[in-house]
C-alpha positions as CSV (number, residue, x, y, z in Angstrom):
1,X,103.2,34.1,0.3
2,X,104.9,37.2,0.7
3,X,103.8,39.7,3.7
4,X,103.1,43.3,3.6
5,X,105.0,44.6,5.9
6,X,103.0,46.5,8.3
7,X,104.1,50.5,8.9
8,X,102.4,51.3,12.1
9,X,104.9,49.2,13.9
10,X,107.5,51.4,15.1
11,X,110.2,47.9,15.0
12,X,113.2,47.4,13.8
13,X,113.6,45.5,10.3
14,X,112.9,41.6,11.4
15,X,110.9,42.8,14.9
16,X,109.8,40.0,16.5
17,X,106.1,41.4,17.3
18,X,105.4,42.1,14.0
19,X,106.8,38.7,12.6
20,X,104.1,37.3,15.0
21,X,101.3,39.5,13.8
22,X,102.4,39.0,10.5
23,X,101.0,35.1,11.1
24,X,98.0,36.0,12.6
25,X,97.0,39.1,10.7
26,X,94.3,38.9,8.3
27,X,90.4,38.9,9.2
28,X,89.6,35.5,10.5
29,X,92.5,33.8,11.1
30,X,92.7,34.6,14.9
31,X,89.5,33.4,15.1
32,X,89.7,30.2,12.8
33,X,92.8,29.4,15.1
34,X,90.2,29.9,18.2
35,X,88.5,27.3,16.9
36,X,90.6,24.9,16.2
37,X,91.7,24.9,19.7
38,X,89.0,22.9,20.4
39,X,90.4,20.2,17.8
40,X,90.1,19.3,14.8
41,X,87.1,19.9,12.4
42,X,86.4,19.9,8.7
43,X,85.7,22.7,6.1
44,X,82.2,23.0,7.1
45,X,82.2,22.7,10.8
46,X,84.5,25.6,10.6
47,X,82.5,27.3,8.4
48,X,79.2,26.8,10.6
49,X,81.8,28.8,13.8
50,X,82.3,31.4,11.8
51,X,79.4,32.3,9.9
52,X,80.1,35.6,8.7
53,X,83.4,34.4,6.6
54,X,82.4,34.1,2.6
55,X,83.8,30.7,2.0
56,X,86.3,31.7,-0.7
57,X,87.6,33.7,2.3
58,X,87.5,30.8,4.6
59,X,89.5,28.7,1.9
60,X,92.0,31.6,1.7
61,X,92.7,31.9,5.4
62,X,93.1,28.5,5.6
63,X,95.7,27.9,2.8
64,X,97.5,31.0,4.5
65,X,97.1,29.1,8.1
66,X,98.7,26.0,6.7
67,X,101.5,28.0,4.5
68,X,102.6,29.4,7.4
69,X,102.8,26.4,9.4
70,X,100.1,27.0,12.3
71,X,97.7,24.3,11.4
72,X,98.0,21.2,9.1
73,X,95.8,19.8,6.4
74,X,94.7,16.3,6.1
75,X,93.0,14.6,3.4
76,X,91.4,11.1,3.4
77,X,90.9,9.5,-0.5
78,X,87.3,8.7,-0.1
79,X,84.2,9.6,-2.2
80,X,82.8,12.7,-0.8
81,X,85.8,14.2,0.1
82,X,86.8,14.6,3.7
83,X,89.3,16.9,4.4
84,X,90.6,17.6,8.3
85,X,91.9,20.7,9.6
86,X,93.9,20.8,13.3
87,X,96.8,23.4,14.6
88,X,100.1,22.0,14.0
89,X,103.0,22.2,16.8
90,X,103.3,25.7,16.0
91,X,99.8,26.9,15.8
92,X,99.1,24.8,19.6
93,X,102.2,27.1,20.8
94,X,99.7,29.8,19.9
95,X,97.2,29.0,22.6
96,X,98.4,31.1,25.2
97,X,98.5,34.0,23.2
98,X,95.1,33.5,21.6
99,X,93.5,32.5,25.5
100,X,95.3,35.7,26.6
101,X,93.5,37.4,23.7
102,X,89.7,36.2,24.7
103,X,90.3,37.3,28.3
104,X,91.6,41.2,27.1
105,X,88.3,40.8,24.9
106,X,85.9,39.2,27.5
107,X,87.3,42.1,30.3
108,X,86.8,44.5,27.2
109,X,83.8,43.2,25.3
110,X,81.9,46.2,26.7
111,X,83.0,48.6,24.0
112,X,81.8,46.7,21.3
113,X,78.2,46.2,22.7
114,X,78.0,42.6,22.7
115,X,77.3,39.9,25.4
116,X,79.2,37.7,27.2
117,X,78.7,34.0,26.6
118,X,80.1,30.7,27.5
119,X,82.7,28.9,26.0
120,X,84.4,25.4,26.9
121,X,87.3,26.4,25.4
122,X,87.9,29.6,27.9
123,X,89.0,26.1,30.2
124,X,92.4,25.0,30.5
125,X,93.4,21.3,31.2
126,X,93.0,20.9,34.8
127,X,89.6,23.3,35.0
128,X,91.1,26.4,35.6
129,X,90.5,29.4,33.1
């Protein structure tokens, strides 16, 4: 799927920041990616985290997420259907960036109004945030 380029970047044709928030740009992907830090989940479990995405939407981000190559897709023949979403190799080399992104929001969360909370995932391997 083709890209809009965006015009507020002041970059050079192929810039390298806006190739990478070209991948991430978009509504809910950020945040779908947050989730799946934690593993991997199904359609509905990553619907239930983020509540507030229509699921035509969620569907939409997520074909965009695995076009792109930042998570992968698995489905099991069975009767339901179960299909798996994780991050792929690509999407995992994302975690710094999206941890980096909580903390900016977490030390900034203030201007928006709403409350800090706890989540396992601010941990890294090792216990450290």
């Amino acid at each position: 799927m083709a890209k809009v380029r965006h015009s507020r970047f002041d970059c050079t044709p192929g810039c390298s920041v806006e190739a990478a928030i070209g991948l991430i740009d978009g509504k809910w992907k950020a945040i779908i990616l947050w989730h799946l830090l934690a593993g991997t989940l199904r359609f509905n479990e990553i619907r239930r985290q983020v509540q507030s995405c229509t699921p035509r939407m969620l569907t939409n981000q997520l074909r965009e997420l695995e076009d792109d190559g930042l998570i992968t897709r698995k489905v099991y023949a069975q009767v339901p259907p179960k299909v798996e979403y994780s991050l792929s190799e690509l999407g995992l080399s994302m975690a710094p960036i999206l941890r980096s992104l909580k903390a900016w929001g977490d030390a900034n969360i203030g201007l928006y109004g709403k409350p800090l909370g706890h989540d396992p995932r601010d941990l890294q391997p090792g216990g450290s945030a």
